[in-house]
C-alpha beads as a LAMMPS data file, in Angstrom:
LAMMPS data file: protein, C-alpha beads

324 atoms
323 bonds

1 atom types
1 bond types

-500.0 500.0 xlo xhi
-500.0 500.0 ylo yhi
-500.0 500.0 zlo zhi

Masses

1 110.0

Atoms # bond

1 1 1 40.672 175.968 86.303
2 1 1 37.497 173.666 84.639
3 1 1 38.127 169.856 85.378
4 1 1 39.988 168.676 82.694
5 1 1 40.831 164.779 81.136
6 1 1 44.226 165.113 80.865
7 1 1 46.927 162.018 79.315
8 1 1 50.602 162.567 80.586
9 1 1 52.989 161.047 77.856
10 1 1 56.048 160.079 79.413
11 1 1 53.742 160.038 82.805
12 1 1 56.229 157.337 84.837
13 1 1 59.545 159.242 83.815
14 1 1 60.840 161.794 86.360
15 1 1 59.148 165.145 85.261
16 1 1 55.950 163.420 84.144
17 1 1 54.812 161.506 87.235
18 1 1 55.636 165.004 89.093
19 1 1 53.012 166.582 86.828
20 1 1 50.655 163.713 87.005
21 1 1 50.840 164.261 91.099
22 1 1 50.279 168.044 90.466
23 1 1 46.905 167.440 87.689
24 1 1 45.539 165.082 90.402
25 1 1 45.992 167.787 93.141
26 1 1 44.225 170.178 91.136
27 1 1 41.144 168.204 90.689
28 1 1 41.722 166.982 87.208
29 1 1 41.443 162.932 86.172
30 1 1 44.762 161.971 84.879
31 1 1 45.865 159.304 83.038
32 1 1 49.538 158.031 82.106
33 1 1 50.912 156.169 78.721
34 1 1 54.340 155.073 78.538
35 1 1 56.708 152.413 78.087
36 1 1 57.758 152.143 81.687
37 1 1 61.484 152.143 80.589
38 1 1 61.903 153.590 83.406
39 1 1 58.942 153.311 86.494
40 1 1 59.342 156.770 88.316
41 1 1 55.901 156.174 89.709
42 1 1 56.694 153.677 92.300
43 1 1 57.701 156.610 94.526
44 1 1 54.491 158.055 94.275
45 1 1 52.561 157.054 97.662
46 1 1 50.403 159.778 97.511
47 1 1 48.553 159.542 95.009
48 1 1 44.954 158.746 94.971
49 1 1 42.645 155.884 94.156
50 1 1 43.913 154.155 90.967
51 1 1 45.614 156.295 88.108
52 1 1 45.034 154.377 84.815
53 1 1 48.504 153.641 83.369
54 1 1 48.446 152.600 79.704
55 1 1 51.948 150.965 78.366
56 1 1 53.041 151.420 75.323
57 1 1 54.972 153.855 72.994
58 1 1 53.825 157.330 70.972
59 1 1 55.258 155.728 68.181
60 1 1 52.474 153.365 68.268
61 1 1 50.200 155.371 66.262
62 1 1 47.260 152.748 66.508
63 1 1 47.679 153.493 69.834
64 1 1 47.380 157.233 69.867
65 1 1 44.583 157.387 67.356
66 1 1 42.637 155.331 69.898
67 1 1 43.187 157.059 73.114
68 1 1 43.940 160.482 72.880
69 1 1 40.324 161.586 71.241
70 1 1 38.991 160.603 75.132
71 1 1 40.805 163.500 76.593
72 1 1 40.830 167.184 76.560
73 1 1 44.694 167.560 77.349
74 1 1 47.766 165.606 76.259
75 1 1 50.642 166.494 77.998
76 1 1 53.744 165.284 75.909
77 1 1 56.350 164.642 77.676
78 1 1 57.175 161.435 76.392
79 1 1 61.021 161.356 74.939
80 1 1 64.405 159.511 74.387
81 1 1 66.784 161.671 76.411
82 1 1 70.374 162.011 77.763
83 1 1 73.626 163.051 76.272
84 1 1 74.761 159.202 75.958
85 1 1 71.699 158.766 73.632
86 1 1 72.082 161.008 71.608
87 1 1 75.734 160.193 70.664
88 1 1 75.500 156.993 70.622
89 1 1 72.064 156.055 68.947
90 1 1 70.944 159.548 67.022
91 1 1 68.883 157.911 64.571
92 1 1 66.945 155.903 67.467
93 1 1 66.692 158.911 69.405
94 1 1 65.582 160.960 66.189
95 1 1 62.820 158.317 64.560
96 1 1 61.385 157.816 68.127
97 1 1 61.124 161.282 69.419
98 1 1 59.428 163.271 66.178
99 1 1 57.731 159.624 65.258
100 1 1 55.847 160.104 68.576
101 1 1 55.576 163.813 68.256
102 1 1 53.591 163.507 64.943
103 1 1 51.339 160.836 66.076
104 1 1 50.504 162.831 69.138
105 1 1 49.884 165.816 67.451
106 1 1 47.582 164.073 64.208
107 1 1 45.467 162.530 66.955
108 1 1 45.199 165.625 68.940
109 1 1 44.183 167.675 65.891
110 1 1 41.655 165.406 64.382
111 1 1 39.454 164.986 67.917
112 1 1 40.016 168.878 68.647
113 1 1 42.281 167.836 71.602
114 1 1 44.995 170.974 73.406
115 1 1 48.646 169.920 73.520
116 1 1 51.587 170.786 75.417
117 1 1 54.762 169.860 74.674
118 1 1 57.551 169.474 76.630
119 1 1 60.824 170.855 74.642
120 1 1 64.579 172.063 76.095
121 1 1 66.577 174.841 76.272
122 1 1 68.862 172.757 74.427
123 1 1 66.965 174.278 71.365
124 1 1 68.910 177.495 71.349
125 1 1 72.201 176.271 70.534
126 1 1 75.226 178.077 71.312
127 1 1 73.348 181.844 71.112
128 1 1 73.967 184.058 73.664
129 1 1 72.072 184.143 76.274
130 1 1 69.238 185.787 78.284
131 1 1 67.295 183.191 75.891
132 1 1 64.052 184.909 74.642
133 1 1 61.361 182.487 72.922
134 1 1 62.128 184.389 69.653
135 1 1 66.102 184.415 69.666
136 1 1 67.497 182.593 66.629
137 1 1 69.269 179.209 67.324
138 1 1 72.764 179.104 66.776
139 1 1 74.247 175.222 66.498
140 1 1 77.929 173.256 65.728
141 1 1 79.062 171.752 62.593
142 1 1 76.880 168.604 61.621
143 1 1 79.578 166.419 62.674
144 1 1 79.225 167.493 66.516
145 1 1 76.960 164.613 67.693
146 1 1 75.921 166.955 70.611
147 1 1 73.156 168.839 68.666
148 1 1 71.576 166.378 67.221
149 1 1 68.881 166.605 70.085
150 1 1 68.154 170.439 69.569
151 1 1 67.891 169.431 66.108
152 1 1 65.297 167.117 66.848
153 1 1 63.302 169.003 69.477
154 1 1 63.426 171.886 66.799
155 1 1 61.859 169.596 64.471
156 1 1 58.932 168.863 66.998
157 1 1 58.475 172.354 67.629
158 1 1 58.118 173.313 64.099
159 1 1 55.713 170.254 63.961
160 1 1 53.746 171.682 66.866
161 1 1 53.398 175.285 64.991
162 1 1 52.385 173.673 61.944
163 1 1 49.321 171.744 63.571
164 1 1 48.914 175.025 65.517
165 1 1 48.495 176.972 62.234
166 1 1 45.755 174.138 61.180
167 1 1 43.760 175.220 64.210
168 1 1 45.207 172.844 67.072
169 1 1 45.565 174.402 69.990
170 1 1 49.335 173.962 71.205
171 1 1 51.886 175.083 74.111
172 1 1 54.973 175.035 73.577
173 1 1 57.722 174.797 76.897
174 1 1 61.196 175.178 76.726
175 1 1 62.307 173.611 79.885
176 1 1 65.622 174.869 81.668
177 1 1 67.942 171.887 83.761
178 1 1 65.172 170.694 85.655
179 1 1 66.059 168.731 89.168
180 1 1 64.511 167.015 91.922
181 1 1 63.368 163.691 93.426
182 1 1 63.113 160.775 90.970
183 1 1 65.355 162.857 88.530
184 1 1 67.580 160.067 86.246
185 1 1 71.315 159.564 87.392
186 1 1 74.221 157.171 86.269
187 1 1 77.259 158.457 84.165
188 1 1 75.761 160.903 81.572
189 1 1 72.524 162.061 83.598
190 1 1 71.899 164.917 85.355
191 1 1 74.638 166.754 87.216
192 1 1 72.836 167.147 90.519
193 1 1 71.624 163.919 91.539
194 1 1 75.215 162.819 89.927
195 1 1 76.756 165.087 92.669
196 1 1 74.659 164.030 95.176
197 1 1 74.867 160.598 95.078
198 1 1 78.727 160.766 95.090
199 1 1 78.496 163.252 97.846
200 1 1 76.655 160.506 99.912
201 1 1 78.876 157.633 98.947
202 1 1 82.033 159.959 99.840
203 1 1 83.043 159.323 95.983
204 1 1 84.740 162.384 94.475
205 1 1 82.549 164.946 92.882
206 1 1 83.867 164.994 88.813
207 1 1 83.272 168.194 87.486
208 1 1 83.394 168.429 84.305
209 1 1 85.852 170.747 82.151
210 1 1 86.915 173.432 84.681
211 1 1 83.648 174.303 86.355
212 1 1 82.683 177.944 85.466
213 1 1 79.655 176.913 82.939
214 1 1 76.931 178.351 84.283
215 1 1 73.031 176.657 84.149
216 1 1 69.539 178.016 85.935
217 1 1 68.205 174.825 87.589
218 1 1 65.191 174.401 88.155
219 1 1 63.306 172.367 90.619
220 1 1 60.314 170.197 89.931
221 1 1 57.860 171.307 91.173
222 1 1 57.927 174.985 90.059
223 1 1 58.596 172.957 86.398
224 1 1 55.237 171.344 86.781
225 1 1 53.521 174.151 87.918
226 1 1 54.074 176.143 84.945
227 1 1 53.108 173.013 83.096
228 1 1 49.815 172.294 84.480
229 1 1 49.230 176.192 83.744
230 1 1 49.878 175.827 80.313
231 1 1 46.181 174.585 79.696
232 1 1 45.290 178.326 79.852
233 1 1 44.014 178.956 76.384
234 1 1 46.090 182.718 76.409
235 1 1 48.778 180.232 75.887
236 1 1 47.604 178.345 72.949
237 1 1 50.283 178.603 70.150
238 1 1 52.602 179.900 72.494
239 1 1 56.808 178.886 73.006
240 1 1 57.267 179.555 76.551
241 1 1 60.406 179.551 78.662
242 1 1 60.362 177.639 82.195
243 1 1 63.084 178.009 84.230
244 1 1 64.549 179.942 87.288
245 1 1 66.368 183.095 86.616
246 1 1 69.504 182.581 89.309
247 1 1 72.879 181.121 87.621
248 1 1 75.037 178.748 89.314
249 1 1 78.441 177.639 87.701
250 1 1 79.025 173.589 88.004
251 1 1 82.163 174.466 90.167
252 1 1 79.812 176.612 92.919
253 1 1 76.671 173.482 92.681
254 1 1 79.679 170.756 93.511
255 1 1 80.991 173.187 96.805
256 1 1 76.514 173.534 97.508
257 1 1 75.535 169.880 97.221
258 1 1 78.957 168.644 99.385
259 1 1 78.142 171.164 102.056
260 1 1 74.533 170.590 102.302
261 1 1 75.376 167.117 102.381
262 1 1 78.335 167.261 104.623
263 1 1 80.234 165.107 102.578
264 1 1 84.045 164.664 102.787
265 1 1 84.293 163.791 99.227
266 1 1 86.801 165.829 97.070
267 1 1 85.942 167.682 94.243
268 1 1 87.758 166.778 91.003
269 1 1 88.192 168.086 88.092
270 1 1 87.998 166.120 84.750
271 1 1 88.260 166.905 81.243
272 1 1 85.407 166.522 78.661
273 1 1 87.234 164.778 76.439
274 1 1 87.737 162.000 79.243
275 1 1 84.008 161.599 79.808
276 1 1 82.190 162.093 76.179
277 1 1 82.784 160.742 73.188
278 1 1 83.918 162.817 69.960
279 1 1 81.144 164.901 68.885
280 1 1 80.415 166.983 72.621
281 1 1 81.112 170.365 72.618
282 1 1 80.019 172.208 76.185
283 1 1 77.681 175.380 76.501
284 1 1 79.798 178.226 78.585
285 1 1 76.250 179.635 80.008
286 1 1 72.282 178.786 79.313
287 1 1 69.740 181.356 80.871
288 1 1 66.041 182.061 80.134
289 1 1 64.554 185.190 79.721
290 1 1 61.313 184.737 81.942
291 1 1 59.512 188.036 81.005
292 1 1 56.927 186.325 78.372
293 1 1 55.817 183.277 80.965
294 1 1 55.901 185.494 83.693
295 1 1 53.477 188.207 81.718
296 1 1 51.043 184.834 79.934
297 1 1 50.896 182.031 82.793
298 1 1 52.255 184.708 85.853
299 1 1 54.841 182.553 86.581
300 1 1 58.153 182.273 88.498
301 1 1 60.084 180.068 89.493
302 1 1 59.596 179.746 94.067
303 1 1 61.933 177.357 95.145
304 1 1 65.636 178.636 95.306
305 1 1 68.364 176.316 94.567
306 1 1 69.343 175.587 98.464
307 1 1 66.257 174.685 99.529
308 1 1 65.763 172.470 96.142
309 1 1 68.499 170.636 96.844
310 1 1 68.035 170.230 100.539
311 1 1 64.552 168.172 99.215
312 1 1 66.492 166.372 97.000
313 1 1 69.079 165.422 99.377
314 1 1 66.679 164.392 101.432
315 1 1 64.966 162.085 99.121
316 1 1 68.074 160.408 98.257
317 1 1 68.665 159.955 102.118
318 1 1 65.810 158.274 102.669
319 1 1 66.494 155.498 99.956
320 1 1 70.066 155.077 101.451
321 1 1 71.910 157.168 98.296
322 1 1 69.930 154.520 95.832
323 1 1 69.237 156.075 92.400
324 1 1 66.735 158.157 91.370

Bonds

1 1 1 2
2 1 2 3
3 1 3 4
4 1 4 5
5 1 5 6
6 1 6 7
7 1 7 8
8 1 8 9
9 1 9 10
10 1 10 11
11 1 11 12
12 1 12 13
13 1 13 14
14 1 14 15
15 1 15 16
16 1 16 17
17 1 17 18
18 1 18 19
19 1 19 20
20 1 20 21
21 1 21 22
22 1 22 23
23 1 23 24
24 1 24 25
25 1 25 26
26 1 26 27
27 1 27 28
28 1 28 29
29 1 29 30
30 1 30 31
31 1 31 32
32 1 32 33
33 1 33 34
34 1 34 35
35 1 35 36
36 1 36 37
37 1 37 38
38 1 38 39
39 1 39 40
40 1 40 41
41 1 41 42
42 1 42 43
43 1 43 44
44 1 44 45
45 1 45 46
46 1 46 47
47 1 47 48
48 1 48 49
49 1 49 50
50 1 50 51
51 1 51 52
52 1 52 53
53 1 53 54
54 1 54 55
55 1 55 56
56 1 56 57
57 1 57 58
58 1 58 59
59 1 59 60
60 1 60 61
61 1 61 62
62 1 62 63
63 1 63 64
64 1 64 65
65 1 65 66
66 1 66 67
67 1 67 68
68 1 68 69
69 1 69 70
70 1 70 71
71 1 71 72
72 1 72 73
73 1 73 74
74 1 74 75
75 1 75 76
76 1 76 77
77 1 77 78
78 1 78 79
79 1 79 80
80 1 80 81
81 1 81 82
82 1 82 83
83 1 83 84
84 1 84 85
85 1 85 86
86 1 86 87
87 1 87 88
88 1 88 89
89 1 89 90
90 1 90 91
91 1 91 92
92 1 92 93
93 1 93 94
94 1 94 95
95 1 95 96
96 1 96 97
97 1 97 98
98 1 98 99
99 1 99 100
100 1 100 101
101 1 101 102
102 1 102 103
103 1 103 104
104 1 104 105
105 1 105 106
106 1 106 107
107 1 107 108
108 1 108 109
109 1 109 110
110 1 110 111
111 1 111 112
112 1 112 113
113 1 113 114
114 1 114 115
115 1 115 116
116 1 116 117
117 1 117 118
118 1 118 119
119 1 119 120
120 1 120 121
121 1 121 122
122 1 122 123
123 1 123 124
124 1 124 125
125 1 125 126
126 1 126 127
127 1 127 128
128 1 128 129
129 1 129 130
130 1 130 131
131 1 131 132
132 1 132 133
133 1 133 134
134 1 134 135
135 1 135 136
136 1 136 137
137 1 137 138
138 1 138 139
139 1 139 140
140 1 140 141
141 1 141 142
142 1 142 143
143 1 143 144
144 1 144 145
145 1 145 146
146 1 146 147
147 1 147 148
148 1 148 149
149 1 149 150
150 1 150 151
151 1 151 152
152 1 152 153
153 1 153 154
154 1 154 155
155 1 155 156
156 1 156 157
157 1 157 158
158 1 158 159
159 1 159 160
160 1 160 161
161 1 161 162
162 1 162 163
163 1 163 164
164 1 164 165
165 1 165 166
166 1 166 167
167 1 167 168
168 1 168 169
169 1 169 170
170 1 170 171
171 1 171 172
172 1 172 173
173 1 173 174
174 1 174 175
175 1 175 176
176 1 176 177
177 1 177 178
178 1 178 179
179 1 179 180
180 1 180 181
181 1 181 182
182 1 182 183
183 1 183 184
184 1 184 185
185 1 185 186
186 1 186 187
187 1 187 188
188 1 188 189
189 1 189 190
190 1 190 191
191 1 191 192
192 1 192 193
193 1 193 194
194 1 194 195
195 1 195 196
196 1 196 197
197 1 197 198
198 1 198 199
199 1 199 200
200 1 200 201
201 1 201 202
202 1 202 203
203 1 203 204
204 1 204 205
205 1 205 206
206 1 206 207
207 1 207 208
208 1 208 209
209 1 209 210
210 1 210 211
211 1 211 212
212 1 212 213
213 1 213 214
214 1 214 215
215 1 215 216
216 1 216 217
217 1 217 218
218 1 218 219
219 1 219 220
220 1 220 221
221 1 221 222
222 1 222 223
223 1 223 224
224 1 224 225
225 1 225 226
226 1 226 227
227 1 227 228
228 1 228 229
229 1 229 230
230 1 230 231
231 1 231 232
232 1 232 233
233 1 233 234
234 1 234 235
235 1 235 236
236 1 236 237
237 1 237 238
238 1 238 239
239 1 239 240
240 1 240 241
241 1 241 242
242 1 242 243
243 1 243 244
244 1 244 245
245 1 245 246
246 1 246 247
247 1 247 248
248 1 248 249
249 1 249 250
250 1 250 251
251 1 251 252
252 1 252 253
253 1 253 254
254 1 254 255
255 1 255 256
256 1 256 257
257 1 257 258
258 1 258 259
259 1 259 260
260 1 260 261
261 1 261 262
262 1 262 263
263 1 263 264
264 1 264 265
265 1 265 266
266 1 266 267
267 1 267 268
268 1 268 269
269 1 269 270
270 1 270 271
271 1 271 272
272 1 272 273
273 1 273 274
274 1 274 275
275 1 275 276
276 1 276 277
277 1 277 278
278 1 278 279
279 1 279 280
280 1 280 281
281 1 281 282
282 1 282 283
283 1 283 284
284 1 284 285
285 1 285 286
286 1 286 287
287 1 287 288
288 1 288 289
289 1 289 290
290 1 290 291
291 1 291 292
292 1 292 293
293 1 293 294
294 1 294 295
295 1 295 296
296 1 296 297
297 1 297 298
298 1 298 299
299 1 299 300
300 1 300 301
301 1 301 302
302 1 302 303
303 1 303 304
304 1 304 305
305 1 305 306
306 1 306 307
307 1 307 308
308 1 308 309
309 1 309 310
310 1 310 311
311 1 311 312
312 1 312 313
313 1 313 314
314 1 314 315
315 1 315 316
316 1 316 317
317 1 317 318
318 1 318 319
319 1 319 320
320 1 320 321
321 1 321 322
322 1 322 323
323 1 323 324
């Protein structure tokens, strides 16, 4: 792979400052923009020499225009997440994330600049799964708040192809319930380092609904890997899948994480309707189908789910439980 200029949007979140790590290991020069809502990158030891770390916002479009024609990558990750956000401050969550998307994507076009964009899985809806990269997306009634994000990252796709069809060379990745150190926790967040970090504390484990929903999770740093791949021009114009193929129901991860962490905490059961607001409806199962990344950036996901969260684990250990 050529030595590349590459800007990380998003670069100080959890997924981004992974990736960042991973461009740097590969020989590229990185470079990080983003609002630091949230500084991931203080657990980054590692990394060498000084990484130039812009702040500010992709909605700053002044700000885009004037840095993104110096590199030969963007990698977008940049993004208002997390079910609470999106149910309780949808139109923030909407003007910021496509705001930023477009103003990434004019820059990138007019200097000639590649772009990958970091979308979800939580683009296909309630469809049933495998999930191919050319399924249809099947979504609730308007009035169930909990879509409004797949309705958004839909709209940055479709933003994406339409640059793409004006000659900008764009990935597209659909990432599946990625996990690892620095991943965010508190009350909405992720459900592993949520388990975890009751699992330490000996709090009860809250499962939500009665456990049998199924997810692929994925661990970082095979998430990143098929990132930093998708600079491979075969994948230019491309929606791609990343994820791990093995399902695990919420009800099997809770018995995992408390015996890896040898926790005496319970597992509990709760209700959705306890924990979200009106609007939530819950996804029984959500599973790529691999086949396309596998056969354009021969991909797969290494890292099985024990040993992922044996890393984790250990990460939280050595910060005394703290949050990610």
């Amino acid at each position: 792979m050529n030595r590349k200029r590459c800007l990380v949007t998003g670069g100080a979140g959890f997924i981004g400052s992974h990736l960042a790590e991973r461009l740097l290991d590969l020989g590229h020069e990185v470079a990080i923009v983003d609002n630091f809502y949230r500084e991931a990158l203080c657990d980054r030891p590692k990394l060498p020499g000084p990484l130039p770390l812009i702040k500010g916002s992709t909605a700053d479009k002044q700000l885009m225009d004037a840095i993104i024609p110096e590199f030969d990558v963007v990698f977008h990750l940049a993004a208002i997440l997390g079910v609470k956000t999106t149910m309780t401050r949808p139109v923030e969550m909407i003007e910021a994330n496509v705001e930023g998307t477009r103003n990434v994507l004019a820059a990138a076009y007019r200097s000639g600049c590649k772009v990958v964009f970091a979308s979800s899985s939580e683009v296909y809806g309630k469809g049933t799964p495998p999930f191919a990269e050319e399924n249809d997306r099947v979504y609730g009634a308007t009035a169930k708040l909990r879509w409004i994000y797949a309705v958004a990252k839909t709209l940055e796709e479709t933003l994406c192809l339409g640059y793409g069809d004006k000659g900008l060379p764009v990935t597209i990745l659909r990432y599946f319930n990625i996990y690892g150190p620095r991943a965010k926790e508190g009350p909405y967040a992720g459900v592993i380092p949520r388990f975890i970090r009751a699992a330490l504390a000996g709090n009860d484990l809250l499962v939500y609904g009665d456990g049998t929903q199924t997810r692929c999770f994925t661990y970082v740093s095979d998430a990143v890997e098929a990132t930093a791949r998708a600079v491979d021009p075969k994948a230019d114009q491309e929606i791609l899948n990343v994820g791990s193929a093995h399902q695990t129901s919420i009800g099997a991860l809770a018995v995992l994480v408390k015996r890896l962490t040898g926790s005496s905490s319970r597992i509990v059961n709760v209700p959705f309707e306890q924990v979200y607001s009106f609007g939530f409806e819950e996804i029984p199962n959500r599973f790529p189908d691999m086949r396309k990344t596998k056969r354009i950036l021969d991909f797969s996901a290494r890292i099985g789910l024990e040993e992922g969260l044996a890393r984790t684990i250990d990460w939280y250990r050595a910060r005394g439980g703290e949050r990610g």
